[in-house]
N, CA, C and O atoms as a GROMACS GRO file, in nm:
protein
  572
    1UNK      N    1   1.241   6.337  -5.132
    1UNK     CA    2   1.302   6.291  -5.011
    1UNK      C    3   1.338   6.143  -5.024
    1UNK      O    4   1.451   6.112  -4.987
    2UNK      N    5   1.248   6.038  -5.077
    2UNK     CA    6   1.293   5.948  -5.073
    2UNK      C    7   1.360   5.898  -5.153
    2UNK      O    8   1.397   5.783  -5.134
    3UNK      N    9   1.420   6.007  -5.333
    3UNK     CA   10   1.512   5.982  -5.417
    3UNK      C   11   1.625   6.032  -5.377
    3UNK      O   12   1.720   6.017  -5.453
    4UNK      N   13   1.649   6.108  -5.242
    4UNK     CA   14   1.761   6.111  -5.208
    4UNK      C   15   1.817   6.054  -5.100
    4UNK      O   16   1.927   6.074  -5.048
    5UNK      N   17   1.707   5.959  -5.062
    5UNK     CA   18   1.757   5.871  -4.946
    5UNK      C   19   1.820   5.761  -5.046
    5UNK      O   20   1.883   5.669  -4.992
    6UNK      N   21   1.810   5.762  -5.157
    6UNK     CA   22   1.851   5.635  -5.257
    6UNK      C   23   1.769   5.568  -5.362
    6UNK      O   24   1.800   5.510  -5.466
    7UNK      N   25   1.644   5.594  -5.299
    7UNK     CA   26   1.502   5.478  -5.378
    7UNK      C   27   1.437   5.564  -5.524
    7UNK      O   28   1.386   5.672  -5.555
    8UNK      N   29   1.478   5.444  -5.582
    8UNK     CA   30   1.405   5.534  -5.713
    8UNK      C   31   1.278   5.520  -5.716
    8UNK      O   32   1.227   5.592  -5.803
    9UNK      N   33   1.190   5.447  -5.648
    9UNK     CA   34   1.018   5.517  -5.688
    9UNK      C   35   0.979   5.554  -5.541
    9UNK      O   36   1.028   5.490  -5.447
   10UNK      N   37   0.894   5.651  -5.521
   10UNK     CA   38   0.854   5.641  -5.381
   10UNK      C   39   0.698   5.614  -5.407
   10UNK      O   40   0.640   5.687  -5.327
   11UNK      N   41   0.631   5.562  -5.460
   11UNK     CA   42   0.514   5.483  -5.519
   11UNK      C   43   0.546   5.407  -5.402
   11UNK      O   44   0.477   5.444  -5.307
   12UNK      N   45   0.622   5.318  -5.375
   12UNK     CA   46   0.638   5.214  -5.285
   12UNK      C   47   0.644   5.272  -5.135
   12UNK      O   48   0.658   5.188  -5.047
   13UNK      N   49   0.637   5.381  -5.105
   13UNK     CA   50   0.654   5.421  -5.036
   13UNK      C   51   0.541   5.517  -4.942
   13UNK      O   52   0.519   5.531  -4.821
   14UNK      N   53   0.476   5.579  -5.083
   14UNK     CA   54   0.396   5.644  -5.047
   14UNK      C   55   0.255   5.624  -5.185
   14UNK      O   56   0.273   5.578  -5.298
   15UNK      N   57   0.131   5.669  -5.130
   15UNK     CA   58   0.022   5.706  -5.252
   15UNK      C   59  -0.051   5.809  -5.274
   15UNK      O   60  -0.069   5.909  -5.205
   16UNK      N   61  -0.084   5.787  -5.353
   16UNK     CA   62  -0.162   5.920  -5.440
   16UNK      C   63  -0.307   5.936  -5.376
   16UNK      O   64  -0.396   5.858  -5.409
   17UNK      N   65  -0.329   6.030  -5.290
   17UNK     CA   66  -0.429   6.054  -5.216
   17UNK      C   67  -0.552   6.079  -5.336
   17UNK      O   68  -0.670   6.084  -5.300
   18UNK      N   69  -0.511   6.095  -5.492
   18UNK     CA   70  -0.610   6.139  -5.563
   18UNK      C   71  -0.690   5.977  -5.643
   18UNK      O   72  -0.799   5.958  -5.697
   19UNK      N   73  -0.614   5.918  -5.625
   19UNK     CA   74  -0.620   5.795  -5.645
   19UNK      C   75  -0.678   5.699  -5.586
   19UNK      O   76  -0.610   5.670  -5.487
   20UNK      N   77  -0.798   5.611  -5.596
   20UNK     CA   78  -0.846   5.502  -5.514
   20UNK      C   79  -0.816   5.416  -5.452
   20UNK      O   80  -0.788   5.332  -5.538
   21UNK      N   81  -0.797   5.365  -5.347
   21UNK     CA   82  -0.749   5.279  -5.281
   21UNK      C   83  -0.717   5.108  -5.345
   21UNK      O   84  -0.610   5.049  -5.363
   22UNK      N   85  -0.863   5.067  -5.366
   22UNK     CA   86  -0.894   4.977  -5.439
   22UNK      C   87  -0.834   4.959  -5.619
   22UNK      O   88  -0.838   4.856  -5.687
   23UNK      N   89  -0.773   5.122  -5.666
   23UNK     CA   90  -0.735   5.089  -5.785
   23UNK      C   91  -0.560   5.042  -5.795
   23UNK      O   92  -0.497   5.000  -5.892
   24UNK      N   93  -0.513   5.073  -5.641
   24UNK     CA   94  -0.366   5.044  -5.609
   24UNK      C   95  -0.371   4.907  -5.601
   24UNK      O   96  -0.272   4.850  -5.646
   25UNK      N   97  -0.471   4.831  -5.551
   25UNK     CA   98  -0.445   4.699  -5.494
   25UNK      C   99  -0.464   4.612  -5.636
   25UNK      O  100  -0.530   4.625  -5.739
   26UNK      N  101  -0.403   4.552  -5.601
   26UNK     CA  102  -0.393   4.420  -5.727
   26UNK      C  103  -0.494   4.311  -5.667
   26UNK      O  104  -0.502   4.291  -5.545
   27UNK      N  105  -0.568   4.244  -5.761
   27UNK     CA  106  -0.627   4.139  -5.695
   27UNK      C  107  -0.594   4.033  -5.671
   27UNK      O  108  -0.565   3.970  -5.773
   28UNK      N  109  -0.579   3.946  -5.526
   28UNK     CA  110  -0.509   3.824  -5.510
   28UNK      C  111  -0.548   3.761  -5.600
   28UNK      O  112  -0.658   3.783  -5.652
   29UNK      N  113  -0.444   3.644  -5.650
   29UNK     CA  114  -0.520   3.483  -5.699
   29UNK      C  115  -0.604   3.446  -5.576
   29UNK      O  116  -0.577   3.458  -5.457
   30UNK      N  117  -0.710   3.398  -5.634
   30UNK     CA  118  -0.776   3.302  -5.534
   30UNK      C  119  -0.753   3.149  -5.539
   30UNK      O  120  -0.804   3.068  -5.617
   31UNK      N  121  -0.663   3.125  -5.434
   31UNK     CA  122  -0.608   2.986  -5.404
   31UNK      C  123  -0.690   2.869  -5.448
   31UNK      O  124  -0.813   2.865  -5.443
   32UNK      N  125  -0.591   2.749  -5.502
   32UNK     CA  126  -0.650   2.644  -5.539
   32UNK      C  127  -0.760   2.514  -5.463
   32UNK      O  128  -0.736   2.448  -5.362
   33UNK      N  129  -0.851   2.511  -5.529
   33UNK     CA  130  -0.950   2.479  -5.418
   33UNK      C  131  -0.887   2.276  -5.379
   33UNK      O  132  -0.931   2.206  -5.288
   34UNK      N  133  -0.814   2.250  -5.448
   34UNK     CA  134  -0.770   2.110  -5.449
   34UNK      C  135  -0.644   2.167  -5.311
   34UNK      O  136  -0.637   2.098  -5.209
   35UNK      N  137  -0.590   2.242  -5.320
   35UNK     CA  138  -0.473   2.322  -5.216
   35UNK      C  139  -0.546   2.316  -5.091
   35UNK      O  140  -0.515   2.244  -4.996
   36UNK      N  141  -0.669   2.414  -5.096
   36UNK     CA  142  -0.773   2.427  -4.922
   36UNK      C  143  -0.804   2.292  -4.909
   36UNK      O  144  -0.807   2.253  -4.792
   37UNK      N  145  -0.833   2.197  -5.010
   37UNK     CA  146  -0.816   2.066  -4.971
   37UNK      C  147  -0.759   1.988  -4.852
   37UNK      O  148  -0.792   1.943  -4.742
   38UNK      N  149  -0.649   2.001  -4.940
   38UNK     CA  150  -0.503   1.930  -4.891
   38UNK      C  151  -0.490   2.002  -4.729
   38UNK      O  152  -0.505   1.949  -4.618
   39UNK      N  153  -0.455   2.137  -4.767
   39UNK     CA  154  -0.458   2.157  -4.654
   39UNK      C  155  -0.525   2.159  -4.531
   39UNK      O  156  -0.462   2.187  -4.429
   40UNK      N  157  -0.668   2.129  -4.527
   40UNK     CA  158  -0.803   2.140  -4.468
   40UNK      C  159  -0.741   1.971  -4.398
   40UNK      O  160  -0.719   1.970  -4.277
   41UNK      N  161  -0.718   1.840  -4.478
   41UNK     CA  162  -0.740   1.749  -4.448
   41UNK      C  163  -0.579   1.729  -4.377
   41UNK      O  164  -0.560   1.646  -4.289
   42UNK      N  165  -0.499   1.795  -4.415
   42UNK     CA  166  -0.362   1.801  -4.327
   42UNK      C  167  -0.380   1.817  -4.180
   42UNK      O  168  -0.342   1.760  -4.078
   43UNK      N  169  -0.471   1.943  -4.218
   43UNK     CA  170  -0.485   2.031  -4.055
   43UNK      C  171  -0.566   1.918  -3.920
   43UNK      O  172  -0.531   1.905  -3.803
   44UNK      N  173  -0.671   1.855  -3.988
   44UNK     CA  174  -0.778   1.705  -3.969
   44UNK      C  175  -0.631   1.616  -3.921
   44UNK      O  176  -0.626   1.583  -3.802
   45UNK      N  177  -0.518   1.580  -4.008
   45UNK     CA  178  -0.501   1.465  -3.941
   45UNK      C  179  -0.396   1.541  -3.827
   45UNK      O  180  -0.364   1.489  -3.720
   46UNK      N  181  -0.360   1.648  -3.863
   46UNK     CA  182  -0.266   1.705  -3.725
   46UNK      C  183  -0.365   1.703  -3.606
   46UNK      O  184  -0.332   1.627  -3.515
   47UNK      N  185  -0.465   1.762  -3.592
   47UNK     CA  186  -0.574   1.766  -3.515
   47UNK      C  187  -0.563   1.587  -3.422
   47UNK      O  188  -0.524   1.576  -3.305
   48UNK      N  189  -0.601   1.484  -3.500
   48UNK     CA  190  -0.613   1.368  -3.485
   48UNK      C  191  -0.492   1.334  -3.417
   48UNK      O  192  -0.499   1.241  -3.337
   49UNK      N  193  -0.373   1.398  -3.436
   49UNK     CA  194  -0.292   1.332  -3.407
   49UNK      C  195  -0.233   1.408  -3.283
   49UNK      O  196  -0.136   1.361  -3.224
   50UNK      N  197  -0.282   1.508  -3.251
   50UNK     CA  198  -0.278   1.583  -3.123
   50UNK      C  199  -0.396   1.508  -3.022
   50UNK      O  200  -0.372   1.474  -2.906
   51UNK      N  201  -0.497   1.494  -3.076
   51UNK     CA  202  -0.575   1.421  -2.981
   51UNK      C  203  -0.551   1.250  -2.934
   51UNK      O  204  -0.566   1.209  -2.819
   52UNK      N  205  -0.513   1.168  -3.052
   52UNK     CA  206  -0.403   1.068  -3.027
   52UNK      C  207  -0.306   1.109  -2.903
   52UNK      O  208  -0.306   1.057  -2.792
   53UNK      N  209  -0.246   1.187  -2.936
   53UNK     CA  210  -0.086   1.214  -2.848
   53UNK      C  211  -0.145   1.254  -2.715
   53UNK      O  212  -0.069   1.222  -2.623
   54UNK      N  213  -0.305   1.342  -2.656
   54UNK     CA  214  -0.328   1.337  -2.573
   54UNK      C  215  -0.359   1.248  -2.510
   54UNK      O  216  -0.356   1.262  -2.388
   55UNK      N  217  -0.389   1.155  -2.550
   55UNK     CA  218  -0.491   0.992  -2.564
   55UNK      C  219  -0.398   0.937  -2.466
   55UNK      O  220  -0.397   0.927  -2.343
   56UNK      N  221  -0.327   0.908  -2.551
   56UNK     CA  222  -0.220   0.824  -2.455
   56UNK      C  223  -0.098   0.896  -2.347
   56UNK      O  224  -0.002   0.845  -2.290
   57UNK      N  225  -0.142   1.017  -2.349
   57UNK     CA  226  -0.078   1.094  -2.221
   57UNK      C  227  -0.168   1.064  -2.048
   57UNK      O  228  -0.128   1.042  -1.934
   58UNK      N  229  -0.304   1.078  -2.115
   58UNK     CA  230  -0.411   1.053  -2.065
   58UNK      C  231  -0.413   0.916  -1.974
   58UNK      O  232  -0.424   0.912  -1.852
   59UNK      N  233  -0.398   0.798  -2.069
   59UNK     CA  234  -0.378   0.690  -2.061
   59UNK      C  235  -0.261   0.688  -1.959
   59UNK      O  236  -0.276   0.670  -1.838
   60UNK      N  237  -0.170   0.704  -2.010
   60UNK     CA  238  -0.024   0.679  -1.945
   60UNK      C  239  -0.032   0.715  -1.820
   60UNK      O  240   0.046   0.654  -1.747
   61UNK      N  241  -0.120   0.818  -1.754
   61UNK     CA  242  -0.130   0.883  -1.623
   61UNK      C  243  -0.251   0.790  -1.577
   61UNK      O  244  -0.224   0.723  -1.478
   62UNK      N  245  -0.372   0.774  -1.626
   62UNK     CA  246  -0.443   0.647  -1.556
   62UNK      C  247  -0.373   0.562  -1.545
   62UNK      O  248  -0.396   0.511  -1.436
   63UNK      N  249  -0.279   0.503  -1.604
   63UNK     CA  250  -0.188   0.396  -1.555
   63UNK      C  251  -0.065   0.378  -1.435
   63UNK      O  252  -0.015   0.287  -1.370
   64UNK      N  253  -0.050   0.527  -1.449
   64UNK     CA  254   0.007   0.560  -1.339
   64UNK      C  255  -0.030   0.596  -1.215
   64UNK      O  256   0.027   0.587  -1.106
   65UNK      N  257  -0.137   0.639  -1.251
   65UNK     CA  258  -0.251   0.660  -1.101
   65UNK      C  259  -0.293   0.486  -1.054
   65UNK      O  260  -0.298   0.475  -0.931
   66UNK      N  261  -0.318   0.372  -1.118
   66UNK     CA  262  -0.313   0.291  -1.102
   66UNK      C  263  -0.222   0.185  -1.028
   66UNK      O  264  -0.235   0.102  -0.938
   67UNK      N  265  -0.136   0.226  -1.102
   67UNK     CA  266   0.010   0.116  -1.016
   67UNK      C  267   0.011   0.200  -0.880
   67UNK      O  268   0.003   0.123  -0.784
   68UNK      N  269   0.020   0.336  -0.842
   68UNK     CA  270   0.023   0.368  -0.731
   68UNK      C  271  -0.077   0.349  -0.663
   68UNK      O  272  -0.029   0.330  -0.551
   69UNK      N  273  -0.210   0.338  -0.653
   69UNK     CA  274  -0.318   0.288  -0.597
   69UNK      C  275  -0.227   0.182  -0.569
   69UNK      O  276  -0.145   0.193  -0.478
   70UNK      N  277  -0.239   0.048  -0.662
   70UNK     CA  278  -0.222  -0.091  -0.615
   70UNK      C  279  -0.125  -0.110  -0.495
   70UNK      O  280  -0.142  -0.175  -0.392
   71UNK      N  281   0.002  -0.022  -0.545
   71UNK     CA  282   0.154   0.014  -0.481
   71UNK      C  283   0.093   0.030  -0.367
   71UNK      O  284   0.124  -0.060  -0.290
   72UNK      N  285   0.016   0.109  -0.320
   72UNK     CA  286  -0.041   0.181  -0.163
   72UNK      C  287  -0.108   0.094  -0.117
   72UNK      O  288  -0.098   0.076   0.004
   73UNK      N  289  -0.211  -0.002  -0.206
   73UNK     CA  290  -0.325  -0.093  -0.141
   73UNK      C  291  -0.211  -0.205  -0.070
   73UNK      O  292  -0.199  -0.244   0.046
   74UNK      N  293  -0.134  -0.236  -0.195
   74UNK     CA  294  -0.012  -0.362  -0.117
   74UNK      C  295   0.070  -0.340  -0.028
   74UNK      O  296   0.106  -0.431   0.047
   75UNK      N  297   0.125  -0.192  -0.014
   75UNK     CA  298   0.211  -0.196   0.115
   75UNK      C  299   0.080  -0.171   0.221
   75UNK      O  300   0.056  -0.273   0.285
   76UNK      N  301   0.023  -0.098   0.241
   76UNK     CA  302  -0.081  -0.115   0.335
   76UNK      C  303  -0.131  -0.264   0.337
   76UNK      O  304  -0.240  -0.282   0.390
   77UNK      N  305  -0.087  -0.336   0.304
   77UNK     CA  306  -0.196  -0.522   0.330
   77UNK      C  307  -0.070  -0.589   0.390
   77UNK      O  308  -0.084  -0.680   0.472
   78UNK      N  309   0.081  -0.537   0.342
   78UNK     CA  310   0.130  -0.596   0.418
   78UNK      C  311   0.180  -0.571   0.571
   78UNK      O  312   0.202  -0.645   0.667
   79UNK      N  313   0.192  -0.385   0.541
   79UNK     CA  314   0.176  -0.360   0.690
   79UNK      C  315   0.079  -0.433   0.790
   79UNK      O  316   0.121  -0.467   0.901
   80UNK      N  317  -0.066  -0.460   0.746
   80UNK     CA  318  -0.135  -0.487   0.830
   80UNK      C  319  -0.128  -0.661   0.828
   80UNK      O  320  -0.188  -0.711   0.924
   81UNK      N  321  -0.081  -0.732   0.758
   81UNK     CA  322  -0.039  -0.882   0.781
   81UNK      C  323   0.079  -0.834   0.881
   81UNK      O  324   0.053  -0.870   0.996
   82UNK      N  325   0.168  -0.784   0.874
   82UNK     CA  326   0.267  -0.786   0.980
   82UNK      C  327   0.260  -0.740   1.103
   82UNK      O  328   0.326  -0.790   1.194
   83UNK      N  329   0.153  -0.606   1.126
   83UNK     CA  330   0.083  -0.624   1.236
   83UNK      C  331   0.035  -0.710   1.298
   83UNK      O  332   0.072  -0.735   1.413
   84UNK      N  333  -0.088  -0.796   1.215
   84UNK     CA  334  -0.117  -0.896   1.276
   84UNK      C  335  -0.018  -1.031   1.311
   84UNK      O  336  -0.043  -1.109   1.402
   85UNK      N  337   0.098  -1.042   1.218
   85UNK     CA  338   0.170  -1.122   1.245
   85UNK      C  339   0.217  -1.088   1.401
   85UNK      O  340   0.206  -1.163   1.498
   86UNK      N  341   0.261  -0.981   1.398
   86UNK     CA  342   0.324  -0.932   1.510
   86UNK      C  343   0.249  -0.928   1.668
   86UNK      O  344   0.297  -0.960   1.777
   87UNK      N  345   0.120  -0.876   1.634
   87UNK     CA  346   0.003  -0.931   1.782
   87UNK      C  347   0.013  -1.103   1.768
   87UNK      O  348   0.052  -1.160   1.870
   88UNK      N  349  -0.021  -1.191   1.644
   88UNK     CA  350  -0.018  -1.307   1.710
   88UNK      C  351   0.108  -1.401   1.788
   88UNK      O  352   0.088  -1.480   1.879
   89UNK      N  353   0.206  -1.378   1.743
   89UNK     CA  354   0.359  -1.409   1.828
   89UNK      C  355   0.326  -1.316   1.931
   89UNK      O  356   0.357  -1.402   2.014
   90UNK      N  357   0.291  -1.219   2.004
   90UNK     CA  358   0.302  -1.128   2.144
   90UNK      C  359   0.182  -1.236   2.188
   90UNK      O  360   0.210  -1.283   2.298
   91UNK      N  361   0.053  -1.289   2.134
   91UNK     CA  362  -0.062  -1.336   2.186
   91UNK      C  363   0.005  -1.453   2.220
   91UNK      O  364   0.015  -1.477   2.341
   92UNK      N  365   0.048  -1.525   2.147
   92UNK     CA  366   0.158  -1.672   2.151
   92UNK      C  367   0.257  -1.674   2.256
   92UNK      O  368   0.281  -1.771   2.327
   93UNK      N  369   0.300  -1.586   2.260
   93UNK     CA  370   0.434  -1.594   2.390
   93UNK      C  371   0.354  -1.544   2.536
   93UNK      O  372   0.412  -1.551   2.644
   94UNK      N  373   0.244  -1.506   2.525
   94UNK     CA  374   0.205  -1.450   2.666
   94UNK      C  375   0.134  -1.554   2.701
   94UNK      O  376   0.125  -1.567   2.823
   95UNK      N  377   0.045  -1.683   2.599
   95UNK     CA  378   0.018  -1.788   2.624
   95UNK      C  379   0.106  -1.879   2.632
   95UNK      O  380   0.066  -1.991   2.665
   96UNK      N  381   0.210  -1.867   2.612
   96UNK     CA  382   0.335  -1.960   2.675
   96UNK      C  383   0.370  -1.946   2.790
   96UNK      O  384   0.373  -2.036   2.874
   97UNK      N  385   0.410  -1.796   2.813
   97UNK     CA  386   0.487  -1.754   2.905
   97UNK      C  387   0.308  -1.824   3.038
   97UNK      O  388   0.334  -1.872   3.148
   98UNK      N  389   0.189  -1.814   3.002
   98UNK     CA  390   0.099  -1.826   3.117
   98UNK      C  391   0.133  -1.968   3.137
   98UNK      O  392   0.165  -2.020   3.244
   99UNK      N  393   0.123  -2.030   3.015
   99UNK     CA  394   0.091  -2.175   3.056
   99UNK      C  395   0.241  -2.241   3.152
   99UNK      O  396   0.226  -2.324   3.241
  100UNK      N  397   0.342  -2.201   3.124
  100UNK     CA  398   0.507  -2.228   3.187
  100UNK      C  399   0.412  -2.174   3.330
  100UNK      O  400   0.342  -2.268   3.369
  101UNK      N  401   0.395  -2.056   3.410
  101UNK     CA  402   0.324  -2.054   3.520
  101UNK      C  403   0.289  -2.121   3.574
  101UNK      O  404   0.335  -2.154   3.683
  102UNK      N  405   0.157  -2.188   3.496
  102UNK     CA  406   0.062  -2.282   3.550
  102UNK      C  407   0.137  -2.447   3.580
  102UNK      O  408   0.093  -2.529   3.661
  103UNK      N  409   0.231  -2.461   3.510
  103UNK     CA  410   0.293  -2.544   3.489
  103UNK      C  411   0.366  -2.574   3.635
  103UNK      O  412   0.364  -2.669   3.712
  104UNK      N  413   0.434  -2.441   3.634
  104UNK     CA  414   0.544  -2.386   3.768
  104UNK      C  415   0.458  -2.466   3.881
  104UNK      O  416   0.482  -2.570   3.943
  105UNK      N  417   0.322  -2.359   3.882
  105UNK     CA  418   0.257  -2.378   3.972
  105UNK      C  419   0.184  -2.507   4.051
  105UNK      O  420   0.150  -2.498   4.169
  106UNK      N  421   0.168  -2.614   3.982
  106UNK     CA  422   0.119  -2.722   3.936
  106UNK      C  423   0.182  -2.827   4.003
  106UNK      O  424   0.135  -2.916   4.073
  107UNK      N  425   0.351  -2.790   3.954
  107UNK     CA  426   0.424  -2.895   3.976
  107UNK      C  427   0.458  -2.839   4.145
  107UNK      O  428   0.472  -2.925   4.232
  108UNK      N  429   0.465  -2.748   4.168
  108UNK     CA  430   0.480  -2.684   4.331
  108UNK      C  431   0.391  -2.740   4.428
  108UNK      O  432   0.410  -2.795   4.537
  109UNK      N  433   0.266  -2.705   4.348
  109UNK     CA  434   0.164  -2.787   4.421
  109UNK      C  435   0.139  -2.936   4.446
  109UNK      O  436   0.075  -2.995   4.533
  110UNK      N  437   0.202  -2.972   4.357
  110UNK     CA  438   0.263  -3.106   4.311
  110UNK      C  439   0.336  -3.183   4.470
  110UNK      O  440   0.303  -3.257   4.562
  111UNK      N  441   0.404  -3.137   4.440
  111UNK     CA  442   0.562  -3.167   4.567
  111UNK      C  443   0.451  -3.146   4.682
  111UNK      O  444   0.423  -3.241   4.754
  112UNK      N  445   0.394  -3.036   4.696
  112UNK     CA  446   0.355  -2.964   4.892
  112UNK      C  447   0.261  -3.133   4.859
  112UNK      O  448   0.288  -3.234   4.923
  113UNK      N  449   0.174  -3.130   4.771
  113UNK     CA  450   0.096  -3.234   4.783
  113UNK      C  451   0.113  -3.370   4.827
  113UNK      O  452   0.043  -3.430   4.909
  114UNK      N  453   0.227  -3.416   4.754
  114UNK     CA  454   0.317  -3.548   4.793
  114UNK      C  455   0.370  -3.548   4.886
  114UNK      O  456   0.365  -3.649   4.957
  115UNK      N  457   0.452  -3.424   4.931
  115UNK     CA  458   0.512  -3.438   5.092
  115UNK      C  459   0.382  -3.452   5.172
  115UNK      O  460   0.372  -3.527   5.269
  116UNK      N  461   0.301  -3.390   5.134
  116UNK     CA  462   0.169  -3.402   5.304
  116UNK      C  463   0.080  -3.527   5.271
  116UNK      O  464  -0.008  -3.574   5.344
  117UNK      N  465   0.117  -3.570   5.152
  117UNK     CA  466   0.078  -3.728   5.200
  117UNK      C  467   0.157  -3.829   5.224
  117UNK      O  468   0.119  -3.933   5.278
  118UNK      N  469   0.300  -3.802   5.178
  118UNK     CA  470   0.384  -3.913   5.258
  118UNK      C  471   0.374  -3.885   5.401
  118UNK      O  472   0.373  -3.978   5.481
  119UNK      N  473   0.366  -3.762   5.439
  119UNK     CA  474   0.358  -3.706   5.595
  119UNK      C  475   0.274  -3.787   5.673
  119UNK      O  476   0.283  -3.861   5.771
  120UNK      N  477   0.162  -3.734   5.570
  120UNK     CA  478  -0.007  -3.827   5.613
  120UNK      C  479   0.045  -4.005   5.666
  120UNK      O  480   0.067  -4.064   5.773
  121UNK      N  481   0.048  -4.041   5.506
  121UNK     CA  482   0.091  -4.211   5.499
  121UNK      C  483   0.190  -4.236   5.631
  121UNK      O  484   0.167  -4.328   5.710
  122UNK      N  485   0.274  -4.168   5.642
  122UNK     CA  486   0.373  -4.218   5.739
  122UNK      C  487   0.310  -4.197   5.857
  122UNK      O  488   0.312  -4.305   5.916
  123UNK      N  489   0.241  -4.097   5.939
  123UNK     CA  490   0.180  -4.055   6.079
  123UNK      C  491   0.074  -4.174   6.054
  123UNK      O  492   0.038  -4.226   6.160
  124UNK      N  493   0.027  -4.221   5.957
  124UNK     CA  494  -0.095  -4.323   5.933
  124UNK      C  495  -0.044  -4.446   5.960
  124UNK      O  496  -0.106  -4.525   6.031
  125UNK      N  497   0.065  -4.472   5.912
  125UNK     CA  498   0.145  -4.577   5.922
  125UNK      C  499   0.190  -4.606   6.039
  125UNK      O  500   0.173  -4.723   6.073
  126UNK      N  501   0.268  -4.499   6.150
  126UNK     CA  502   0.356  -4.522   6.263
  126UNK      C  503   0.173  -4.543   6.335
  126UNK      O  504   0.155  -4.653   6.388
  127UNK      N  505   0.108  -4.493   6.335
  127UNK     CA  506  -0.023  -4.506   6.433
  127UNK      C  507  -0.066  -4.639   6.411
  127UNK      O  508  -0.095  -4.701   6.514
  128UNK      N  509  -0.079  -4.709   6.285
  128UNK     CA  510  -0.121  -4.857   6.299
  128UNK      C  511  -0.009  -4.936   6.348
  128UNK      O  512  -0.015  -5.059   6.359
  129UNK      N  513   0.073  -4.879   6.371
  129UNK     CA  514   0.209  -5.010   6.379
  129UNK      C  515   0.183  -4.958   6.546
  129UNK      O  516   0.154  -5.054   6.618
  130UNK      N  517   0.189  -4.819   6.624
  130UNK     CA  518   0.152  -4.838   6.716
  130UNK      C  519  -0.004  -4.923   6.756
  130UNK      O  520  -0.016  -4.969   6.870
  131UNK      N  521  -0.076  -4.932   6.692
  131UNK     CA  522  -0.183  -4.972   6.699
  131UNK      C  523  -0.169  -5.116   6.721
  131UNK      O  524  -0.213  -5.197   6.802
  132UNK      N  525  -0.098  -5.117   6.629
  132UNK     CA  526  -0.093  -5.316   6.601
  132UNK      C  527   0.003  -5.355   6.713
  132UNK      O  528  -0.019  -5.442   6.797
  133UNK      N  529   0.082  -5.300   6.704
  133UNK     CA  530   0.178  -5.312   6.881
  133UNK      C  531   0.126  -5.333   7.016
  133UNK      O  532   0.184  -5.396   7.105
  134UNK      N  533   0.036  -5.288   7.023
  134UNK     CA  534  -0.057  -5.298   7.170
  134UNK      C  535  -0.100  -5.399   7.153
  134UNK      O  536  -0.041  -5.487   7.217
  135UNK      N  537  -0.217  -5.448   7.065
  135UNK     CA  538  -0.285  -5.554   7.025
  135UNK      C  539  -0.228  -5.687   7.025
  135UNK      O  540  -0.279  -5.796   6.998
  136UNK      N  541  -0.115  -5.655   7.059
  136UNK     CA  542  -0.032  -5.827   6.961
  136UNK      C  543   0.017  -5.833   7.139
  136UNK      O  544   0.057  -5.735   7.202
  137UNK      N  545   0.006  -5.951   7.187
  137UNK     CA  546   0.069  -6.000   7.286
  137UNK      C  547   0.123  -6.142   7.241
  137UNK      O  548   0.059  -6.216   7.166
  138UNK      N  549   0.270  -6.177   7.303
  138UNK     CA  550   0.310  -6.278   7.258
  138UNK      C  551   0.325  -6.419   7.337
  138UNK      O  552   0.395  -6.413   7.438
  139UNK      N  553   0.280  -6.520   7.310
  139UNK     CA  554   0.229  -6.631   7.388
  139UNK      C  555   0.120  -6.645   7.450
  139UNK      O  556   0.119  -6.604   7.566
  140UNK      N  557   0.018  -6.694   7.403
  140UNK     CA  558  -0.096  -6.692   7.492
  140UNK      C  559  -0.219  -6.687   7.370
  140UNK      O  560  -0.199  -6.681   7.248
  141UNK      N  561  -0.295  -6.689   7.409
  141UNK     CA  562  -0.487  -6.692   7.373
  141UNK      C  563  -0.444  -6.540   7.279
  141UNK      O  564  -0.354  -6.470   7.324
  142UNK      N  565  -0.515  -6.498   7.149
  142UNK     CA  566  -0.546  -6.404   7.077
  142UNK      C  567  -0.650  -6.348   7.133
  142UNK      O  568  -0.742  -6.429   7.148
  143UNK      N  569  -0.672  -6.244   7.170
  143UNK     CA  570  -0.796  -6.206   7.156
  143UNK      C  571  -0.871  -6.119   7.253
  143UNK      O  572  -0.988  -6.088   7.230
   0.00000   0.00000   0.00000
């Protein structure tokens, strides 16, 4: 069958059930031990150099977890400076805006004050001048 599919041995194909298994097989070379070497210490620095390459993947992401920490700590410090900036100008203008009040108030009180003592001074005044008016006779003895 298989010399008329084309193949001239079918050995390759098939075996001799009368035949040992072990007497078909050829025995490998056994590879050069300077070769398992080489290759042993190849495999070592690929190894090394996968754990390298994780190293600094590793790295590269602590560093990146880093700047974003800082990134978050700094906009959060300045939000909260500008908060506070922002309460102390509202604290600042409401102590302006009180003290202008007091000021208002002050000077209001100011004026009522001065009018009711020129009021005073003057009713104080016309009363001694009436006062002194009676008192004063002209020609004659004082007294």
């Amino acid at each position: 069958m298989v010399e008329a599919a084309g193949f001239r041995s079918p050995e390759a194909f098939f075996t001799d059930p009368a035949q040992p298994e072990n007497a078909q097989r050829q025995p490998q070379p056994q590879p050069d031990p300077k070769l398992i070497e080489i290759q042993q210490k190849g495999q070592i620095e690929q190894q090394k150099m996968q754990l390298d390459a994780q190293k600094m993947q590793a790295d590269a992401a602590l560093k990146t977890q880093q700047l974003q920490a800082e990134m978050q700590l700094k906009a959060q410090s300045m939000q909260a400076e500008f908060l506070m900036k922002q309460w102390q100008m509202a604290a600042e203008y409401g102590l302006k805006e009180r003290q202008m009040q007091i000021e208002t108030m002050l000077e209001t009180y100011g004026i009522q004050i001065d009018a009711k003592v020129k009021a005073f001074a003057a009713k104080e005044n016309a009363k001694a001048k009436a006062d002194i008016g009676s008192n004063v006779r002209f020609g004659g003895q004082v007294g």
